[in-house]
C-alpha positions as CSV (number, residue, x, y, z in Angstrom):
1,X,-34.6,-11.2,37.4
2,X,-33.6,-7.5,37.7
3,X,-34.3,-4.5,35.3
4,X,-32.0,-4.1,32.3
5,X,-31.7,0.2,31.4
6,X,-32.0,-0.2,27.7
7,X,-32.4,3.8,27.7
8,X,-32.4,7.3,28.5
9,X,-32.9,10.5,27.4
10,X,-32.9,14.2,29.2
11,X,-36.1,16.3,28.4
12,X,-35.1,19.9,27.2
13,X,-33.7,21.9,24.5
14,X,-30.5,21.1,22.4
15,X,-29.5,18.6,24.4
16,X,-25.4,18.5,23.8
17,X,-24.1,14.9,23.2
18,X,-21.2,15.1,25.2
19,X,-24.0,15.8,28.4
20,X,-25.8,13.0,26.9
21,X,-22.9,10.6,26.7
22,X,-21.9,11.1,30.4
23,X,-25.5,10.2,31.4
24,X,-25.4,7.1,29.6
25,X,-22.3,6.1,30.5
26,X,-23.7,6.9,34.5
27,X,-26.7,4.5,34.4
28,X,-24.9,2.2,32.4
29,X,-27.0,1.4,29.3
30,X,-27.4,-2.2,28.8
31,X,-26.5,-3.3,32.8
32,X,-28.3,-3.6,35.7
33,X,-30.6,-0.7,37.0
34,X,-29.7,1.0,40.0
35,X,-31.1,3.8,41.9
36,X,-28.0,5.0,42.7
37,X,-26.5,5.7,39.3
38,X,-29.9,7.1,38.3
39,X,-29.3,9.6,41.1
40,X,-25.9,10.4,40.5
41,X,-26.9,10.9,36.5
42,X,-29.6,13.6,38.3
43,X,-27.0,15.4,39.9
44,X,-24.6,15.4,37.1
45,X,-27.3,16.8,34.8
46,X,-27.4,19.7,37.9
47,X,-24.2,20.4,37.9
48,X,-23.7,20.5,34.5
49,X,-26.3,23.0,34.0
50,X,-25.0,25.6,36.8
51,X,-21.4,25.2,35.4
52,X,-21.7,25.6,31.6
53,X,-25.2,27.1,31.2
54,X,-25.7,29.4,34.4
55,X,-22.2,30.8,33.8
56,X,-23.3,31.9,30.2
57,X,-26.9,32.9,31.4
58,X,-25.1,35.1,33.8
59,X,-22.6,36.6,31.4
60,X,-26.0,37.6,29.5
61,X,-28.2,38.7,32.1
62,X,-29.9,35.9,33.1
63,X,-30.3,33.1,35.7
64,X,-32.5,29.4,35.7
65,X,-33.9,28.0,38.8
66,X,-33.4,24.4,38.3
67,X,-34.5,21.3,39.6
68,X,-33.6,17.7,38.5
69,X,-35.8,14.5,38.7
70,X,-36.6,11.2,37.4
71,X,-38.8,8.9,35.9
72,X,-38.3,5.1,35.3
73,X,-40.6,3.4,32.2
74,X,-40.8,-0.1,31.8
75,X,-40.5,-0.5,28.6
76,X,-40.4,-4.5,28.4
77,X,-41.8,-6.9,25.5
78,X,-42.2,-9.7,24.5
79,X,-38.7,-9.9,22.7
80,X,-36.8,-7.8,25.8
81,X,-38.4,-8.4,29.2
82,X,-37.4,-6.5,32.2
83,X,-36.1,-3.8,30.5
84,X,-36.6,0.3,31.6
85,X,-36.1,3.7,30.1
86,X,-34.6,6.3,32.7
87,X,-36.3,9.7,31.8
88,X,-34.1,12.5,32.8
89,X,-36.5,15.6,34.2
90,X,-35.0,18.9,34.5
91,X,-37.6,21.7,36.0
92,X,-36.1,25.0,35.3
93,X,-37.6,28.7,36.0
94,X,-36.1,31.5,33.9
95,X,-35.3,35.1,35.5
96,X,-34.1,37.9,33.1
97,X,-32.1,40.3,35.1
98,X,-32.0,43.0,32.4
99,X,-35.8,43.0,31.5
100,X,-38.4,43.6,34.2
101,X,-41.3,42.8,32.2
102,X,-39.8,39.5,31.1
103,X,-40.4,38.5,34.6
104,X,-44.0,39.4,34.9
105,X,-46.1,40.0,31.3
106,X,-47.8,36.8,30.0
107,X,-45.2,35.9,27.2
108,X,-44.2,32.3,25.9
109,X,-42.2,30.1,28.5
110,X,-40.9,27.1,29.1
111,X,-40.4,24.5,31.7
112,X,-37.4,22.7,30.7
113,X,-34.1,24.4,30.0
114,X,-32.3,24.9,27.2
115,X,-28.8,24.3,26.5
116,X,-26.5,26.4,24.4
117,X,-23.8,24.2,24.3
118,X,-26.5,22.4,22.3
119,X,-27.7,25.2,19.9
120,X,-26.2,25.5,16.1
121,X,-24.0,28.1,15.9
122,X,-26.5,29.8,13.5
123,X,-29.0,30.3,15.4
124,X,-26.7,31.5,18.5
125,X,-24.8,34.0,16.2
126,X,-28.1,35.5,15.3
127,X,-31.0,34.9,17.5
128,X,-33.7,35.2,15.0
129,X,-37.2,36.9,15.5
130,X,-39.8,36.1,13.1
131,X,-43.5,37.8,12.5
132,X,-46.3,38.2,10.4
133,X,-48.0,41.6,11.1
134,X,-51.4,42.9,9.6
135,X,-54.0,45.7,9.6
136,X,-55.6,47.1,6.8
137,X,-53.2,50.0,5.9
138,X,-49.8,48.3,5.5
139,X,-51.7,45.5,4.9
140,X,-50.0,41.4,5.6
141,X,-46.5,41.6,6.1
142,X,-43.3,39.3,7.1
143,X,-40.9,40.9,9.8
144,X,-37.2,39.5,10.4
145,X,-34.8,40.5,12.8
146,X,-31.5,39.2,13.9
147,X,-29.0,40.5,16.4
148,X,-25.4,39.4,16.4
149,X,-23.1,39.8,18.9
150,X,-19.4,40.5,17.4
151,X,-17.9,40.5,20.5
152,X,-19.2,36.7,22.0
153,X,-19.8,34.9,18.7
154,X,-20.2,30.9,18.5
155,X,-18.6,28.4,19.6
156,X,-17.5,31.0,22.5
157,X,-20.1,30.3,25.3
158,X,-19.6,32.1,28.2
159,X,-18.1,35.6,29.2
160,X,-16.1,36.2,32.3
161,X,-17.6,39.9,32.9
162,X,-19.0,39.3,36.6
163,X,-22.1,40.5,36.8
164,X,-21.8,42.7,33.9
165,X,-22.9,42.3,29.8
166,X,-20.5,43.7,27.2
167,X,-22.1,43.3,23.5
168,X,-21.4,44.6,20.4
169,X,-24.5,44.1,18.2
170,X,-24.9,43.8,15.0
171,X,-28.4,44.7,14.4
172,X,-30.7,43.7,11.2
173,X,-34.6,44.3,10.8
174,X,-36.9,44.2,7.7
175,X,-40.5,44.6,7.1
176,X,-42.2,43.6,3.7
177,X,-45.8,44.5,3.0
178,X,-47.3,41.2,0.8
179,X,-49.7,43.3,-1.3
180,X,-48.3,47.4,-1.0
181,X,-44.8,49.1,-1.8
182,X,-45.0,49.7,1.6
183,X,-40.9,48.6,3.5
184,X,-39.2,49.0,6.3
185,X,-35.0,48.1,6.4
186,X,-32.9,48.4,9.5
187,X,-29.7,48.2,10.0
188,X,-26.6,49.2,12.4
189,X,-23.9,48.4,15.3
190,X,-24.8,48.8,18.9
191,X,-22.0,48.5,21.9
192,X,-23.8,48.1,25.7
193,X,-22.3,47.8,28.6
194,X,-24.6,46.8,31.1
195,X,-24.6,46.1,34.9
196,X,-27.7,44.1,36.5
197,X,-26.5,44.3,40.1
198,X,-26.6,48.3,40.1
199,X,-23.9,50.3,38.9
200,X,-25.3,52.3,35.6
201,X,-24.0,50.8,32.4
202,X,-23.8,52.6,28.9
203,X,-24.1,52.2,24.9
204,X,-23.7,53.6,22.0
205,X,-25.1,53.3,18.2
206,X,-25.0,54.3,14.8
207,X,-27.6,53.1,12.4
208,X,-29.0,53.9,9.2
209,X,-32.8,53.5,7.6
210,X,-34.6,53.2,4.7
211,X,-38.8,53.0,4.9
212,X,-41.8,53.7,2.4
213,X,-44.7,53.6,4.4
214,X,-48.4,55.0,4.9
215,X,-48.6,58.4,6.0
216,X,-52.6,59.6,6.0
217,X,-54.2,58.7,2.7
218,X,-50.9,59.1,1.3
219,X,-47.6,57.9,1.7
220,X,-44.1,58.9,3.1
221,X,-40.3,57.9,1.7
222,X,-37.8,57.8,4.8
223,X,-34.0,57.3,4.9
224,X,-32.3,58.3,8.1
225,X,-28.6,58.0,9.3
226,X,-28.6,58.0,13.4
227,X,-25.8,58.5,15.9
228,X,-27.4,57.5,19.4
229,X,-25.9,57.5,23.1
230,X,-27.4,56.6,26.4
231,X,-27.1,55.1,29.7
232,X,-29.5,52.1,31.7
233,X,-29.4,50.5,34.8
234,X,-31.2,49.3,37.9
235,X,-32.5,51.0,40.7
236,X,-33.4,48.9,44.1
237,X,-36.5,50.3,43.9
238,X,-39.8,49.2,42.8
239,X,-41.6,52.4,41.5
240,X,-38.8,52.7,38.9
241,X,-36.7,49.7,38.5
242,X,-35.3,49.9,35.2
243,X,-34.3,53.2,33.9
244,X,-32.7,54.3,30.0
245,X,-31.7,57.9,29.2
246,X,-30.4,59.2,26.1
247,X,-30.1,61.7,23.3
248,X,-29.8,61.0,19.4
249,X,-28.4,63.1,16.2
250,X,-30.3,62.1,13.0
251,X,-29.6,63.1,9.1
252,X,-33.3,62.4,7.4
253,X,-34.1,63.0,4.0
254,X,-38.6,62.5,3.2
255,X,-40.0,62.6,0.0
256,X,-43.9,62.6,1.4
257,X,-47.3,63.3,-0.4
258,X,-51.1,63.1,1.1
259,X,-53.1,61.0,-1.5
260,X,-53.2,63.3,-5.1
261,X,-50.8,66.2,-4.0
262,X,-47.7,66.6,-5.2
263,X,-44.4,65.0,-3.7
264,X,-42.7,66.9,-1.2
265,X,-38.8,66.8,-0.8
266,X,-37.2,67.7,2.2
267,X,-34.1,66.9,4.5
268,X,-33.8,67.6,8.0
269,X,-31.0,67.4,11.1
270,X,-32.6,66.4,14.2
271,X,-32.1,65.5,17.8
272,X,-33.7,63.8,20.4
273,X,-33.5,62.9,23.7
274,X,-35.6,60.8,25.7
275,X,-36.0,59.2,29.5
276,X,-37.4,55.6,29.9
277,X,-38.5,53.5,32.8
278,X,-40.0,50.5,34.3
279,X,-41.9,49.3,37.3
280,X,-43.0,46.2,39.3
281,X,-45.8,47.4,41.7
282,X,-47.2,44.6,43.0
283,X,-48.1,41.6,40.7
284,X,-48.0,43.8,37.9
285,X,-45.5,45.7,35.3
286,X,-45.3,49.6,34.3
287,X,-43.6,51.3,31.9
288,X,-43.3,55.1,31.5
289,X,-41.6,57.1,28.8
290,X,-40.8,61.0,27.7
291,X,-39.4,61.9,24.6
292,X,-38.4,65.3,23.2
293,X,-37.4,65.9,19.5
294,X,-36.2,68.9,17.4
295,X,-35.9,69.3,13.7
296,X,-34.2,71.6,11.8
297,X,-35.8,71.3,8.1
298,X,-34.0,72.3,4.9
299,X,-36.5,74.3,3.8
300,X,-38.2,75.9,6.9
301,X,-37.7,76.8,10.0
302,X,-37.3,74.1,13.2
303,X,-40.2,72.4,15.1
304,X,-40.0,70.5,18.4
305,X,-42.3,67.5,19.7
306,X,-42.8,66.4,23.0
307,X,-44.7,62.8,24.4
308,X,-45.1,61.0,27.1
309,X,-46.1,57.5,27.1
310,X,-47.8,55.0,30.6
311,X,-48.9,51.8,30.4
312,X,-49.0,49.2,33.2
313,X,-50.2,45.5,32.4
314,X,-51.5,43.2,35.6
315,X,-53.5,39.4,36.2
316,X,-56.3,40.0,38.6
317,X,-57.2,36.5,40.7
318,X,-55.2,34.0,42.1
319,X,-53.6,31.0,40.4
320,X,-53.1,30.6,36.6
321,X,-56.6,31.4,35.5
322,X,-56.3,34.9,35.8
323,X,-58.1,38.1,34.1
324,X,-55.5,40.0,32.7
325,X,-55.6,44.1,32.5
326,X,-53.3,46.3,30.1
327,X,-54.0,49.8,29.5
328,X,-51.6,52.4,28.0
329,X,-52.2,55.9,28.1
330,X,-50.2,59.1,26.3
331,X,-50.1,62.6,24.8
332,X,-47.8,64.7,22.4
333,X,-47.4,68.2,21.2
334,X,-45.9,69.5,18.5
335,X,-45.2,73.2,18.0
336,X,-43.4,75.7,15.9
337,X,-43.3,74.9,11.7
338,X,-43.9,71.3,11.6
339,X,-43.4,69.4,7.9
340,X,-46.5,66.8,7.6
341,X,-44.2,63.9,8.0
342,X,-43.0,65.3,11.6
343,X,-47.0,65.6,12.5
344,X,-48.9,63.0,14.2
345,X,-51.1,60.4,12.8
346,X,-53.2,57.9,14.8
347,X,-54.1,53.8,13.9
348,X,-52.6,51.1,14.8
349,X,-49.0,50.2,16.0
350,X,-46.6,47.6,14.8
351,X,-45.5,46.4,18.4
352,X,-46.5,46.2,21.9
353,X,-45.0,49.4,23.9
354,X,-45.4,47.2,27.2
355,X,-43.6,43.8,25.7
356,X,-40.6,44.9,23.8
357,X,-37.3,45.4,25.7
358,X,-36.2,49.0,27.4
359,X,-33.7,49.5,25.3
360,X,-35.2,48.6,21.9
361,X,-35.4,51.2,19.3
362,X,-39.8,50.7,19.0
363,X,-39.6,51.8,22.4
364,X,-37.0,54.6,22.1
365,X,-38.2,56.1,18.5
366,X,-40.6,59.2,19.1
367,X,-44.3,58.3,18.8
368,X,-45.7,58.7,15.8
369,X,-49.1,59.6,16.8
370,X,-51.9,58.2,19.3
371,X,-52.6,53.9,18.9
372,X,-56.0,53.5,17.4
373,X,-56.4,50.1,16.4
374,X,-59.2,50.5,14.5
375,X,-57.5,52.3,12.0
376,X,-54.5,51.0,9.9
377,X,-50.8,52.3,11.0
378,X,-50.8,56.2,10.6
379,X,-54.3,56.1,9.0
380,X,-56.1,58.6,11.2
381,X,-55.8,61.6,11.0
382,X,-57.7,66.0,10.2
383,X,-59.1,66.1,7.2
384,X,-59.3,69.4,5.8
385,X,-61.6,72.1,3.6
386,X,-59.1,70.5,0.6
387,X,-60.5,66.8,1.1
388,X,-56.7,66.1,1.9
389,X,-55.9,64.0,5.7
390,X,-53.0,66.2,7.3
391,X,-51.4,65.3,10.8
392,X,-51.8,67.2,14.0
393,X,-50.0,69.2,16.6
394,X,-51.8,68.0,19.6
395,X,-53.2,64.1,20.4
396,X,-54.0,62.1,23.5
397,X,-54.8,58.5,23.3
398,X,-55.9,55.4,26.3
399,X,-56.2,52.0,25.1
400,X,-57.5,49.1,27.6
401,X,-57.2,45.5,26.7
402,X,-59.2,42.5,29.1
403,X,-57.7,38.7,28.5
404,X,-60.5,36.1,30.0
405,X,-59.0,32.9,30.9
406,X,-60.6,29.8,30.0
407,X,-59.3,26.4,31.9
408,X,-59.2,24.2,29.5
409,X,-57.3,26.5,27.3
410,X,-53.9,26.6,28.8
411,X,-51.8,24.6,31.0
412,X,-49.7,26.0,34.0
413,X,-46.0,25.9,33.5
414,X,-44.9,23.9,37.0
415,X,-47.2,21.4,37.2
416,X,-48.6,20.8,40.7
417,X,-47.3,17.4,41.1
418,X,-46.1,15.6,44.3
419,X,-42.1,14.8,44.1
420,X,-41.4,13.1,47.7
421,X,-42.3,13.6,51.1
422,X,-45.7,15.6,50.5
423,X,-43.6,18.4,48.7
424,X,-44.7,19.7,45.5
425,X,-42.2,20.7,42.5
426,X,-43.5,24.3,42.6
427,X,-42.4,24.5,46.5
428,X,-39.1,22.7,45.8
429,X,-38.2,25.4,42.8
430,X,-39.1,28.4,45.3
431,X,-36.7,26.9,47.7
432,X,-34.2,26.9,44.8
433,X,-33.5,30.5,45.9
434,X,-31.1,30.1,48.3
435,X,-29.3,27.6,46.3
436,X,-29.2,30.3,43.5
437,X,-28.2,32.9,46.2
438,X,-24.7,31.3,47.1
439,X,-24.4,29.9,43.3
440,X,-23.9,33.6,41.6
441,X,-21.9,34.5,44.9
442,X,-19.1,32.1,44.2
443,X,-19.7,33.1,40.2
444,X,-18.8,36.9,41.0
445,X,-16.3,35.8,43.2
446,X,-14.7,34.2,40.9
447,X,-14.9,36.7,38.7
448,X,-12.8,38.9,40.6
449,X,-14.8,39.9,43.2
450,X,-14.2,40.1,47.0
451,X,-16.1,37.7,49.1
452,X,-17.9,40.5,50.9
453,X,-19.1,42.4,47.7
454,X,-19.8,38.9,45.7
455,X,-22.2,38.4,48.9
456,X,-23.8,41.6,48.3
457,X,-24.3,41.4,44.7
458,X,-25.8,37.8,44.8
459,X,-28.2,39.1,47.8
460,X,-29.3,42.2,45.5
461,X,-30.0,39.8,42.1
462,X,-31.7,37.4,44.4
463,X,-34.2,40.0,46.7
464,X,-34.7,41.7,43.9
465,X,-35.2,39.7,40.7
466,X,-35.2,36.2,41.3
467,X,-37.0,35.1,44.5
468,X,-39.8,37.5,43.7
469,X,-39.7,36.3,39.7
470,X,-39.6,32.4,40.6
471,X,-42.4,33.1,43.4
472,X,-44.9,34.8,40.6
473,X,-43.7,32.5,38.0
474,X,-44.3,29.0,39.9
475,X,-47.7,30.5,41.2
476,X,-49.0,32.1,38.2
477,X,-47.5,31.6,34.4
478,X,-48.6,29.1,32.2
479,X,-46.7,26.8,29.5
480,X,-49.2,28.0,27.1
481,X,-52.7,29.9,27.3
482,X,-55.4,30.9,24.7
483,X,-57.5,34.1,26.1
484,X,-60.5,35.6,24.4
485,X,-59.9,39.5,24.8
486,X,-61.9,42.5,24.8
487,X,-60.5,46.0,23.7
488,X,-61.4,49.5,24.1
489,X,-59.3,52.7,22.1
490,X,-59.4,56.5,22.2
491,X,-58.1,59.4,20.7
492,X,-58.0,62.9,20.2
493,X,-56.1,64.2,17.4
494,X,-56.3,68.4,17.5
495,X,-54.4,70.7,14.7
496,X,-53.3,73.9,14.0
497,X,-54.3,76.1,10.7
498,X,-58.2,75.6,10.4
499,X,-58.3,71.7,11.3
500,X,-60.0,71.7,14.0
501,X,-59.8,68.5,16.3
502,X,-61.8,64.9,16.2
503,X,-62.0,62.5,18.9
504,X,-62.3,58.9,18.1
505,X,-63.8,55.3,20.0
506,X,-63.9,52.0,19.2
507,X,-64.4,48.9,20.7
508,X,-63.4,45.1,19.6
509,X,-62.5,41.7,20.7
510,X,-59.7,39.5,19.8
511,X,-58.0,36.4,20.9
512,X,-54.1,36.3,22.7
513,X,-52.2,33.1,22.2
514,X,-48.8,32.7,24.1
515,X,-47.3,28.8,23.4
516,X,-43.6,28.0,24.1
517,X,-41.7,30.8,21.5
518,X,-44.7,32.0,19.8
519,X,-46.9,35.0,21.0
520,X,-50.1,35.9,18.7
521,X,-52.8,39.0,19.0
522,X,-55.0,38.8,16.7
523,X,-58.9,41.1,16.3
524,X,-60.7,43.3,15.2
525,X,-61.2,46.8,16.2
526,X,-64.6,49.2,14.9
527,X,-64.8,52.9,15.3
528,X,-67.8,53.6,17.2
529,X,-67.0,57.5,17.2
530,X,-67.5,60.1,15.7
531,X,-70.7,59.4,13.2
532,X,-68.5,60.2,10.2
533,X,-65.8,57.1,10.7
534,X,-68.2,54.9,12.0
535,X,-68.0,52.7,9.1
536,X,-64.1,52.5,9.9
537,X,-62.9,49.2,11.1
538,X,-59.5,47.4,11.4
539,X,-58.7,43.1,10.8
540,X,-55.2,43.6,12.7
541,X,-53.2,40.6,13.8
542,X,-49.2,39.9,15.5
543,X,-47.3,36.9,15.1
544,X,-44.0,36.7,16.7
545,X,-42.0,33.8,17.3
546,X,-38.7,33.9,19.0
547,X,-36.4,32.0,21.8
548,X,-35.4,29.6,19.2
549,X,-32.2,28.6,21.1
């Protein structure tokens, strides 16, 4: 008596019914099984991915590696004998081809693919980003952000712009500390142009502010309007890959005070300019920035900053259990009559200046002082002969962190598992390359390229992003991974006016989880340095969860 396919159902994300309905009807539910249909459903599952999904991924700066098996479960009883369930596999590796550390830092991934032909509108039209943040200054808070793109919004799929993303984001972010006044609203309309294959692409912003948060023992009242203009793009090189220059005009109005002294009111036109970039040397990622900022206070005359900002993240060993290494290094001076809220404070920081995106405005703002996690966000800082905390002029700052892997605790994301012939899923993805190579070729071409530059473009993406990213990935990342870490701060913070300078250490250990679209860092950090803080320590802890479609 043969099988009867009672069922079958495709692993992954959002699975859209019509896809579903076309697999069905190819294995024909409720007749006879056949290899042959189970086959042809594999391929159509393929084909339907590179069509509808790699089309959109490539329209947004993106490409999957995929790879399509199959599983048949007997699933017979008593009541229904010979009867099977065909289990659709797909096997997919993810390459971001704006983001270079997307390709390389530990962050959350997945294995199976998801479809946004699939997704609710809602969460398309607004990719959501969810945390809980904490350190014992701002104290617990909830973060939201959401971006919108006006330009491509839901049910509208895919974007015939070649190798090239157009977006015209509408931007949201808000912080609200649980237990303190303490805010932080964002808002404002961003257009990029951006082109992955080379050519430099450019954007444009204007967003407004509004923030009450710490500043020393006391506190600072912040509303900004910013006009913002810049250019980003890729370099075929790997010393600096990714690059983002630009230059800024801001209105601010403060209303600041440190602890008992009385509010101070001032406004102030600024402008800044900064230079970004990234770098894949070797296994590892590096990120390097310089900003330079002058304000031109109501009430006195201007000051100027300048910072600069390294940090270069790594996994030492082979495999998936690998110790990782992220240090971050900078420096800033101030000079001419700086207001205390343009001065700097040290403690610790609200994101990750190796994990968010280039062109993010954490990584673009001016630093506000040097990261000392064992003190809460602009916490640290001179204390004077009036009792009173002021900022600095000067500061320096290195921070190391050391993640220790622990085997049991995390999973790698392509399993090493046999699929036919001796040949391993994680040596059939890498041989996806090729397949990807001639895919995006015939995508640019028909986007309006000529056959001879579509061929050049594809074999750019591909030697430069993708066989490299799918080689690391398939070798190295992990679905999920729980790492005990151990962390290491300093800091100098020097001032002008009698305040002398004081350098800081502390030490700590904490725990880095990373599980499909979560991310959590979570520790504490105790000053060790000098004698008079020593009693100084900070709870701090990141929540992020993200990649909801």
């Amino acid at each position: 008596m043969d099988f009867i396919v009672r069922s079958v159902r495709i692993e992954g994300k959002w699975i859209p019914n019509d896809l579903l309905e076309i697999i069905k009807n190819t294995v024909n539910i409720g007749e006879q099984y056949s290899p042959a249909n189970v086959s042809d459903a594999q391929t159509k599952v393929s084909e339907w991915f590179e069509e509808k999904e790699n089309n959109f991924n490539l329209s947004n700066g993106a490409y999957s590696i995929l790879y399509v098996d199959s599983e048949t479960c007997d699933v017979s009883d008593e009541t229904n004998p010979k009867q099977v369930e065909i289990v659709i596999h797909p096997y997919s590796v993810r390459v971001d081809l704006l983001s270079v550390g997307n390709n390389v830092l530990p962050i959350p991934r997945v294995n199976t693919p998801s479809f946004s032909t699939g997704v609710p509108s809602e969460l398309l039209a607004t990719l959501p980003v969810i945390g809980i943040l904490a350190d014992r200054n701002y104290s617990e808070s909830l973060y939201l952000q959401t971006t919108t793109d006006l330009l491509n919004l839901p049910p509208r799929t895919t974007t015939d712009n070649g190798d090239q993303t157009t977006n015209l984001n509408l931007n949201l972010s808000a912080r609200r500390s649980l237990s303190q006044p303490f805010y932080n609203l964002n808002t404002g309309l961003e257009y990029t142009h951006f082109n992955y294959s080379g050519q430099p692409g450019e954007n444009i912003s204007i967003s407004y502010g509004n923030r009450f948060e710490p500043l020393g023992e006391g506190q600072n009242w912040r509303e900004q309007v910013q006009i913002e203009g810049g250019i980003q793009g890729r370099l075929d090189q790997s010393f600096f890959d990714a690059y983002a220059l630009g230059s800024s005009v801001r209105l601010l109005q403060n209303i600041y005070n440190l602890r008992n002294s009385d509010p101070v009111q001032n406004s102030d036109i600024g402008l800044k300019l900064y230079a970004l970039g990234d770098s894949r040397i070797g296994n590892g990622f590096g990120r390097m920035g310089v900003w330079f900022d002058s304000g031109f206070p109501s009430n006195s005359s201007s000051y100027q900053r300048l910072a600069v900002r390294a940090g270069y993240a790594t996994e030492l060993g082979h495999g998936h259990n690998t110790i990782g290494l992220e240090i971050i290094a900078g420096s800033g001076y101030a000079w001419g009559n700086s207001p205390e809220y343009s001065r700097f404070f040290g403690g610790n920081s609200v994101s990750n200046y190796l994990y968010e995106q280039l062109g993010d405005a954490q990584v673009k703002d001016f630093p506000s002082g040097p990261i000392l996690r064992s003190f809460g966000e602009q916490q640290a800082g001179l204390r004077g002969s009036n009792g009173l905390v002021s900022g600095g002029n000067f500061y320096w700052h290195i921070n190391l962190n050391l993640t220790f892997p622990i085997a049991q605790w995390s999973k790698p994301l392509i399993p090493d598992i046999e699929i036919d012939n001796g040949r391993t899923l994680r040596s059939i993805l890498k041989g996806q390359v090729n397949t990807a190579r001639n895919s995006i070729a015939v995508y640019l071409e028909e986007q309006g390229y000529s056959s001879e530059e579509a061929d050049n473009r594809a074999d750019r993406i591909v030697k430069r992003d993708i066989a490299p990213t799918v080689n690391y990935i398939a070798d190295h990342a992990n679905i999920y991974s729980i790492k005990p870490m151990l962390l290491f701060d300093a800091a100098q913070i020097s001032g002008n006016n009698g305040l002398g300078s004081t350098t800081w250490a502390a030490v700590g250990a904490g725990i880095q989880v990373n599980i499909i679209n979560g991310s959590l860092e979570t520790g504490y950090m105790q000053t060790i340095a000098p004698a008079s803080d020593s009693s100084v320590g900070n709870f701090f802890l990141r929540l992020v969860l993200h990649n909801f479609p």
